[in-house]
C-alpha positions as CSV (number, residue, x, y, z in Angstrom):
1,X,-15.0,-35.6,79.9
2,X,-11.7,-35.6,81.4
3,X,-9.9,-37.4,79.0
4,X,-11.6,-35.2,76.2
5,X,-10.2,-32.0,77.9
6,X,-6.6,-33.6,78.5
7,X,-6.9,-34.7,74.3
8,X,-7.6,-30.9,73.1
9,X,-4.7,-29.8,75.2
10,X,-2.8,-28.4,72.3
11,X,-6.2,-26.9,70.9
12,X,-6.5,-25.0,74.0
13,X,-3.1,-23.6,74.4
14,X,-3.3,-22.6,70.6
15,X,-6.3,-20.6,71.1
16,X,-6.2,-19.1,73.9
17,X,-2.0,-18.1,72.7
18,X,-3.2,-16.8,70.0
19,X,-5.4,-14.4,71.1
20,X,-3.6,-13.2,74.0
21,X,-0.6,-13.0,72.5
22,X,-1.4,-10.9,69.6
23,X,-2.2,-8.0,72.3
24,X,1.1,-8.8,73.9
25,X,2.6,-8.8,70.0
26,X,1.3,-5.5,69.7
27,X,2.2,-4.5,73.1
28,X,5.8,-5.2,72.0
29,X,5.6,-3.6,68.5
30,X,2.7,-0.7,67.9
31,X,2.9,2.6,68.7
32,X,0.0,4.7,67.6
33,X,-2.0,2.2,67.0
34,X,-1.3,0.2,70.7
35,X,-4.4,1.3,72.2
36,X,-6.7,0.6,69.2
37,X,-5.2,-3.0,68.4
38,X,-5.3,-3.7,72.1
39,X,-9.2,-2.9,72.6
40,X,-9.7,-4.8,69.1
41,X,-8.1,-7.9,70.7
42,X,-10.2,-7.4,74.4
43,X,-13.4,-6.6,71.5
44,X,-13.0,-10.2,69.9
45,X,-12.4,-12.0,72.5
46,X,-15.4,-10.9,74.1
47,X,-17.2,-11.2,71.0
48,X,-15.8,-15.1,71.0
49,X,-17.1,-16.0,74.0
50,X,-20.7,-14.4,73.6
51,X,-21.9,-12.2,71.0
52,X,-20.6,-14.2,68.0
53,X,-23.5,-17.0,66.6
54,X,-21.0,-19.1,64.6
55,X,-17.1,-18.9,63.5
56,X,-14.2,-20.3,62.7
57,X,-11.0,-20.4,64.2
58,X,-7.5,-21.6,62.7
59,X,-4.0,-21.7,64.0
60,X,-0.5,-22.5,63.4
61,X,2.3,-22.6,65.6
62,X,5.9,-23.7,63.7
63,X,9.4,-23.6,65.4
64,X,12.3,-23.9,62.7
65,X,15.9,-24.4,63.6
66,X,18.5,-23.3,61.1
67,X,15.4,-23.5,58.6
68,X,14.5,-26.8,59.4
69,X,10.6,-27.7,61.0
70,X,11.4,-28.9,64.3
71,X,7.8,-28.6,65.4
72,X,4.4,-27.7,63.9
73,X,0.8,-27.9,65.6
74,X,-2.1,-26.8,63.6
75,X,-6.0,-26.3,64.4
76,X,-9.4,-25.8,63.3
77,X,-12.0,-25.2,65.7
78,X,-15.5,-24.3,64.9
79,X,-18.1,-23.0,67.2
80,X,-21.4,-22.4,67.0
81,X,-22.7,-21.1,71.1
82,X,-26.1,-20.4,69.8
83,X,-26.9,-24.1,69.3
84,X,-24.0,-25.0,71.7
85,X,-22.3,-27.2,69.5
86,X,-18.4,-27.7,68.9
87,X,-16.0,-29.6,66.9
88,X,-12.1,-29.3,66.9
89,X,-9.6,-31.3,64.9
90,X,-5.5,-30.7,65.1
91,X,-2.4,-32.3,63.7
92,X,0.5,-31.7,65.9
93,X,4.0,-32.8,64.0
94,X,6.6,-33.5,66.5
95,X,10.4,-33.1,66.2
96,X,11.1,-36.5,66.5
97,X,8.5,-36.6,63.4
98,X,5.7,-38.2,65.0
99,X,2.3,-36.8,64.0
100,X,-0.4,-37.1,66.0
101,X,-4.1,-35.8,65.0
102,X,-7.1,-35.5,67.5
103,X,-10.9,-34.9,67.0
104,X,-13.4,-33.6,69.2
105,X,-17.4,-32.9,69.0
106,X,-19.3,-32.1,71.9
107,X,-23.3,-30.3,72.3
108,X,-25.7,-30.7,75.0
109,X,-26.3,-34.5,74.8
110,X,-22.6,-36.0,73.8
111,X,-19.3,-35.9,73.8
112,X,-16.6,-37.3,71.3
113,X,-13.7,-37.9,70.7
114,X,-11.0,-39.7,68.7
115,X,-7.1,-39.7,69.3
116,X,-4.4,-39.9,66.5
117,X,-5.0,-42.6,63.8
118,X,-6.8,-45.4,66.9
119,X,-10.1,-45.8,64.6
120,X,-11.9,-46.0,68.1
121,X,-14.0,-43.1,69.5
122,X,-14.6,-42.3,73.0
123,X,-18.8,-41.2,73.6
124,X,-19.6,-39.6,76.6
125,X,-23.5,-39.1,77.0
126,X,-25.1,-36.5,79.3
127,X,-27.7,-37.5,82.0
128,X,-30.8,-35.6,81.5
129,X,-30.3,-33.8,84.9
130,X,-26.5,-32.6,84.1
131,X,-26.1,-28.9,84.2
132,X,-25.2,-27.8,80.9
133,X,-26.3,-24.0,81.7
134,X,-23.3,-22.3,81.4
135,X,-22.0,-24.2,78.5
136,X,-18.9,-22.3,76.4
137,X,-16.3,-23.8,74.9
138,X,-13.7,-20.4,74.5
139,X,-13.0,-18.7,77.7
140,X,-11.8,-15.0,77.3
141,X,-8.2,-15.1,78.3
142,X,-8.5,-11.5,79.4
143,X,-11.1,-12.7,81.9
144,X,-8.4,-14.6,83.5
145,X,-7.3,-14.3,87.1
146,X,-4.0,-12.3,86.8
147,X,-4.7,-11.2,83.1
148,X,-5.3,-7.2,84.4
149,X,-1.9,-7.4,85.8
150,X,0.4,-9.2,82.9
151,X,-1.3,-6.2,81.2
152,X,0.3,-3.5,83.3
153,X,3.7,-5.0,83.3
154,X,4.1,-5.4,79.0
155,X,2.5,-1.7,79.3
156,X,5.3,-0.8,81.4
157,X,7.8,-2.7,79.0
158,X,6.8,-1.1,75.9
159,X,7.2,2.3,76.8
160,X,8.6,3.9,73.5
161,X,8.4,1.0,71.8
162,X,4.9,2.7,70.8
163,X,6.6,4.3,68.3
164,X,7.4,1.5,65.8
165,X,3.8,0.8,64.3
166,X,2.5,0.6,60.8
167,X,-1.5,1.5,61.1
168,X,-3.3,2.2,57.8
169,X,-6.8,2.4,57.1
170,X,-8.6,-0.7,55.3
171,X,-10.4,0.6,52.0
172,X,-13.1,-1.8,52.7
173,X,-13.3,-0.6,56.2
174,X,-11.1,-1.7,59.4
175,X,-7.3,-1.1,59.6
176,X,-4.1,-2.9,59.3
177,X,-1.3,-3.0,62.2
178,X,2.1,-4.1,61.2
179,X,5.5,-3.7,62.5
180,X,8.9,-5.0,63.0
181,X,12.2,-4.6,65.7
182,X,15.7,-5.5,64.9
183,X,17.8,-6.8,67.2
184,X,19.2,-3.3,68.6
185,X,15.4,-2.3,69.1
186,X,14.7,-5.2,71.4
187,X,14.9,-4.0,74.8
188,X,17.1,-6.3,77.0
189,X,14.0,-7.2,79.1
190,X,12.1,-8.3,76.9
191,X,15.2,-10.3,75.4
192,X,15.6,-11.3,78.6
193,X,12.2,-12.6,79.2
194,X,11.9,-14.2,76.0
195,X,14.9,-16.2,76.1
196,X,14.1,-17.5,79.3
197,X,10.5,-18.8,77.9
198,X,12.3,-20.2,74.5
199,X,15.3,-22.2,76.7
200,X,12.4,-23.1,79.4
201,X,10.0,-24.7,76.6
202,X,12.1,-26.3,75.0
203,X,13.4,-28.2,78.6
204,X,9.5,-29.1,79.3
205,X,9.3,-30.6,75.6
206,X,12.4,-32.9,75.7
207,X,11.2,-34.1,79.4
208,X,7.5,-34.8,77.5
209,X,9.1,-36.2,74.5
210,X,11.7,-38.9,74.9
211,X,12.7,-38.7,71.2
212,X,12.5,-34.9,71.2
213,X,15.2,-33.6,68.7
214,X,14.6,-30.4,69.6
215,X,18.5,-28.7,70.2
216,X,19.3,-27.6,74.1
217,X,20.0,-24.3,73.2
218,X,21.8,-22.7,76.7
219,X,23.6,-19.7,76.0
220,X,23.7,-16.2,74.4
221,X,20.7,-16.5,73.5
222,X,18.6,-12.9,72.6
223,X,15.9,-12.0,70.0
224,X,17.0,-11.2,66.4
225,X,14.2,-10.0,65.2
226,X,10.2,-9.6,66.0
227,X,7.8,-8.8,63.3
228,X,4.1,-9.0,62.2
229,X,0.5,-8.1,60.9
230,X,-2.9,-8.2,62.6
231,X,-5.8,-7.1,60.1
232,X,-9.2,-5.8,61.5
233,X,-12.6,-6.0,60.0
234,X,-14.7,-3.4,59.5
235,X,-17.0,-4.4,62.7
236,X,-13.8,-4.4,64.5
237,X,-12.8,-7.7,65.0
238,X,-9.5,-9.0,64.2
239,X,-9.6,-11.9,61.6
240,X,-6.1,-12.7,60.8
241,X,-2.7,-12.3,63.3
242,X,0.6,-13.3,61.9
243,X,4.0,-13.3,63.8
244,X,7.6,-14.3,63.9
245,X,9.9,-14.1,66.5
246,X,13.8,-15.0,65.7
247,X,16.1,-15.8,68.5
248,X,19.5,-16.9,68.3
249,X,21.4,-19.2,70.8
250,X,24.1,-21.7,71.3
251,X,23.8,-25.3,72.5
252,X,25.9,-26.9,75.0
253,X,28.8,-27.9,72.4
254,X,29.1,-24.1,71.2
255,X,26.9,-24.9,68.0
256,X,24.8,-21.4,67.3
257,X,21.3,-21.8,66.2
258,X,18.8,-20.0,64.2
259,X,15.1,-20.8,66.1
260,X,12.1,-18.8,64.4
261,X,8.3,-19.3,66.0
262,X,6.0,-18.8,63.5
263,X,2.1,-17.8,64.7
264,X,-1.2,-17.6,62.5
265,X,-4.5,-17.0,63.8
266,X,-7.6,-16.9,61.8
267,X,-11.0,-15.8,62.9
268,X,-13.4,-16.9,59.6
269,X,-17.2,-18.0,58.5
270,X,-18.5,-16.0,60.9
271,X,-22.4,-16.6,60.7
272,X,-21.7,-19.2,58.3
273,X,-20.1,-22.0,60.5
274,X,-21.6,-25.4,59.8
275,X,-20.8,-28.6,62.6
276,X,-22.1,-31.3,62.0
277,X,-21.8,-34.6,64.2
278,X,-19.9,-37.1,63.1
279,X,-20.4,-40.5,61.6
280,X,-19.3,-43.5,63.8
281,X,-20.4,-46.5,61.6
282,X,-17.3,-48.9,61.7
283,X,-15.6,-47.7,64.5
284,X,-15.0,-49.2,67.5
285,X,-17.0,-47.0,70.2
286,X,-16.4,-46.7,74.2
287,X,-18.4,-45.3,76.7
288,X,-17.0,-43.1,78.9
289,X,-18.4,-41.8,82.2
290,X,-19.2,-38.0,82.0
291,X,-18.1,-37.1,85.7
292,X,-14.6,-38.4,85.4
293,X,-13.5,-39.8,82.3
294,X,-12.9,-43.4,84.1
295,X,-14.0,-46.6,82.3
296,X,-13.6,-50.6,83.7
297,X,-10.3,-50.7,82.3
298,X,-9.1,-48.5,85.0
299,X,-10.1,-50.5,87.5
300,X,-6.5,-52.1,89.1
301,X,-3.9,-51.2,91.5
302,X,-1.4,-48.2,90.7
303,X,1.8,-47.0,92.9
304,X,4.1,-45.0,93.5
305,X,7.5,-44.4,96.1
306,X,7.8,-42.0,98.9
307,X,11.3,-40.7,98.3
308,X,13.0,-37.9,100.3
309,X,15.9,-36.5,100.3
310,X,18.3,-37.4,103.3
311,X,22.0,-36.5,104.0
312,X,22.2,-36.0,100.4
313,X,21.1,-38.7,98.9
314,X,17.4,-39.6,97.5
315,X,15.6,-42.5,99.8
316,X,12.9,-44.6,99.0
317,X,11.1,-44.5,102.4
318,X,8.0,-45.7,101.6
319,X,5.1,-46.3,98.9
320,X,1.5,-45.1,98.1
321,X,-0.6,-47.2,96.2
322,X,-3.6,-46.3,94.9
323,X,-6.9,-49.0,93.9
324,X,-9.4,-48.9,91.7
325,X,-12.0,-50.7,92.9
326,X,-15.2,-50.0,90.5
327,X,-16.0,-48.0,87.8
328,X,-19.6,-48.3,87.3
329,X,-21.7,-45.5,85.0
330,X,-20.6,-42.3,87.2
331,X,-19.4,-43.9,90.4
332,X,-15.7,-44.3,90.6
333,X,-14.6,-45.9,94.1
334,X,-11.0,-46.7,95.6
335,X,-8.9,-46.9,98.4
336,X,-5.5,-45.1,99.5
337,X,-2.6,-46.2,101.4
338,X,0.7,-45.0,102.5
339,X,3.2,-47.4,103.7
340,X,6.5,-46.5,105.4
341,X,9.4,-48.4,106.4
342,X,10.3,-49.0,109.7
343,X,12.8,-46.5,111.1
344,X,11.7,-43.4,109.0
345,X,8.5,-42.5,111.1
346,X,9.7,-39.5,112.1
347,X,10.5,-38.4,107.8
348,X,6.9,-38.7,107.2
349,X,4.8,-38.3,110.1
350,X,1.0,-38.2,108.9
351,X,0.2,-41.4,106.8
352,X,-2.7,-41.4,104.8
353,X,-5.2,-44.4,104.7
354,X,-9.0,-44.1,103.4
355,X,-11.4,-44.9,100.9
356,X,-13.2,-42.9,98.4
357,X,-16.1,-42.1,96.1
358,X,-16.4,-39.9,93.9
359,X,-19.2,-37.3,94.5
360,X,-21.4,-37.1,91.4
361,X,-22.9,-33.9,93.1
362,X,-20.3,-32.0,91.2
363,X,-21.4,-30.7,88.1
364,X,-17.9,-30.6,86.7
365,X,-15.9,-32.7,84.6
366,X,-13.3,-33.8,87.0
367,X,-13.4,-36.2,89.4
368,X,-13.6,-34.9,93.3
369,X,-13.9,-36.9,96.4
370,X,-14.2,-36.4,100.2
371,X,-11.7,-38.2,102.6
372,X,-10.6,-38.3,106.1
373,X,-6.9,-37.1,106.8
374,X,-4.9,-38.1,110.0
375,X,-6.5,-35.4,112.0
376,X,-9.5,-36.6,111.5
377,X,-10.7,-33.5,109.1
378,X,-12.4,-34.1,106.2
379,X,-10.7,-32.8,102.8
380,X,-10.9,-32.9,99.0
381,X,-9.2,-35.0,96.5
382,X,-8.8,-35.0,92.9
383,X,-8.4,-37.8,90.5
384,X,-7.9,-38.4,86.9
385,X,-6.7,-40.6,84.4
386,X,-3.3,-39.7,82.1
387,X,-1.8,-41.8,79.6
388,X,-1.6,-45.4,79.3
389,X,-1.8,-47.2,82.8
390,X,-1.3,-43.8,85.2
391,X,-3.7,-41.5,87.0
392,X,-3.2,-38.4,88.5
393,X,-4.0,-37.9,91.9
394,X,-4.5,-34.1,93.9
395,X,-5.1,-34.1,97.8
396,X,-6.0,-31.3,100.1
397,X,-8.0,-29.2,96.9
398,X,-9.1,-26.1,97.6
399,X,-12.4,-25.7,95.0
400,X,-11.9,-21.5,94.1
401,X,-14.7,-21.3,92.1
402,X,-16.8,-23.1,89.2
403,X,-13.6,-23.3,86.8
404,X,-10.8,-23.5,89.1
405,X,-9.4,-25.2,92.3
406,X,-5.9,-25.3,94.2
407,X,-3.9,-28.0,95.6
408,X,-2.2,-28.5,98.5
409,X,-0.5,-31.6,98.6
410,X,2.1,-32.3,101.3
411,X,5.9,-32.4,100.7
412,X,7.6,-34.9,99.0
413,X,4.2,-35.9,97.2
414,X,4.3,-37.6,93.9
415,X,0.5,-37.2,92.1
416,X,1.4,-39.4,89.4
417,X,0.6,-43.3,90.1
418,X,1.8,-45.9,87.9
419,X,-0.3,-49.2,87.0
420,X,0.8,-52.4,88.9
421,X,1.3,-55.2,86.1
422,X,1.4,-59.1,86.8
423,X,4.7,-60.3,84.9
């Protein structure tokens, strides 16, 4: 399951984006018609997570520079929580122009999923005894922890900002919101804010993407323009949001760019949404445990240094590695080790050393475990796999509640562990 939820990354942030974001988009751009868009967007949202039998949902996200498609990620999700079904399918074009498609299916009994043009699909099957109770696929971003309070701050933002909408009544019933800022109606804020988030995405991308053409735009940069339409049905839901956001900026030789984001959200065949599960004859199929998304090929040793930083300079002081020891139907066990050099006790003074299980108990799909620390005291620890030949690793988790937990791992930690290869 775990790999499935790292796969449908992009699907997630699309979704959830879209929805959320077309309340902030009217935040920024309505007047009278804020409060009516803004209960229409908490209305469907609800309505998503229960209340609707069946829809559809497609989005498009597109980032031009200078006119040209740096970046596009499309989606179609389809949902169906009477019968607790769910397939997803995207095609993410990235600006080195890589495209990479993903497909997931899920319902009681299964899981699957297939990544990018690999004719192999992953098939996770449920035990009989595994919880599937509270079973939803879209989670109400204004459900969130902290969604209460983003929505005070844009509400203090927009102030008379209010006054800039376009609301007209629908003929067929439901209305139409639509509106648009120049440059000079921007408030330096929310230029401000915005720029920050354009310049910061664009750093995370080219660190994710070694190829990433994607230009390092670091100065005078502000919003242009903002503009766009959200329609609303006649039972009050919105079905379509559309927005564009212009920002201009110069990269590091002076060169001034153009960069519009481009969003579309669609809310469709509601009632009428058909999934069906999907043919495998052909493929190549691997089973994957449901409690942490570890299979046999994991099993190996992975590593990583203990670096600090001393008299300023960075020094290796040590390593962790991290084995894999079995991987057998849900049982994934290992052992951890921290190494340190001699002379550097006193730069790292509590070395971790145990072995681990993972606790099938958990009716989650990540991977927990108990350990011992130094001290003596027992903790938590998280584990997952990540791309090719890595895993993730959390210590010291804090579980919050049924969807969320906190980590506090020590200083200096690195999570991510790297395979250990014979040359």
């Amino acid at each position: 399951m775990k790999l499935s939820k790292k796969k449908m990354t992009v699907l997630s942030f699309t979704l959830g984006a879209c929805v959320f974001v077309s309340t902030a988009f009217a935040d920024v751009m309505l007047g009278s018609g804020y409060d009516r868009l803004k209960n229409s967007a908490k209305q469907t949202a609800s309505q998503m997570e229960k209340g609707l039998d069946n829809y559809t949902i497609e989005a498009l996200f597109t980032l031009k520079d200078n006119n040209q498609t740096l970046f596009q990620a499309s989606s179609v999700q389809k949902y169906d929580p009477a019968k607790k079904t769910y397939e997803s399918q995207s095609v993410t074009q990235q600006s080195s122009g890589e495209v990479v498609a993903n497909y997931s299916y899920a319902d009681e009994k299964i899981s699957i999923w297939k990544n990018g043009t690999e004719n192999k699909y992953y098939v996770t099957t449920f035990p009989d005894d595994f919880d599937r109770t509270n079973w939803n696929r879209f989670t109400n971003p204004f459900n969130e922890k902290g969604a209460p309070e983003v929505e005070k701050i844009v509400d203090a933002l927009v102030g008379n900002l209010k006054d800039y909408v376009q609301a007209e009544e629908r003929p067929e019933g439901g209305k139409v919101y639509s509106g648009t800022l120049s440059e000079a109606q921007v408030p330096a804020v929310i230029s401000a804010v915005s720029s920050f988030g354009i310049k910061k995405m664009m750093e995370d991308h080219g660190r994710m993407e070694p190829n990433s053409k994607l230009p390092e735009v670091e100065s005078d940069i502000y919003v242009k323009k903002v503009s766009g339409t959200a329609i609303e049905n006649k039972a009050g839901l919105l079905e379509s949001v559309t927005g564009d956001v212009v920002l201009s900026g110069k990269d590091k030789f002076g060169v001034e760019h153009e960069l519009m984001l481009n969003m579309v959200f669609k809310l469709s065949d509601i009632g009428t949404t058909m999934i069906n599960k999907p043919s495998m004859a052909g493929a190549e199929v691997e089973e994957v445990s449901h409690s942490s998304g570890f299979t046999s090929k994991h099993v190996g040793t992975y590593k990583n240094n203990i670096v600090i930083e001393k008299n300023g300079k960075f020094v290796k002081i040590g390593q962790r590695t991290l084995e894999i020891t079995k991987v057998e139907k849900n049982n994934v066990t290992g052992r951890y080790v921290e190494t340190i050099k001699p002379g550097f006790e006193a730069d790292y003074p509590e070395v971790y050393q145990f072995d681990f299980e993972y606790d099938p108990s958990y009716q989650e799909p990540r991977s927990f475990f108990k350990y011992t620390n130094p001290k003596g005291e027992e903790e938590q620890g998280e584990i997952h796999p990540s791309s090719n030949g890595k895993l993730y690793v959390s210590l010291n988790v804090v579980i919050l509640d049924q969807n969320s937990y906190r980590s506090n791992d020590r200083p200096n930690f690195d999570s991510e562990f790297n395979r250990v290869f014979e040359e």
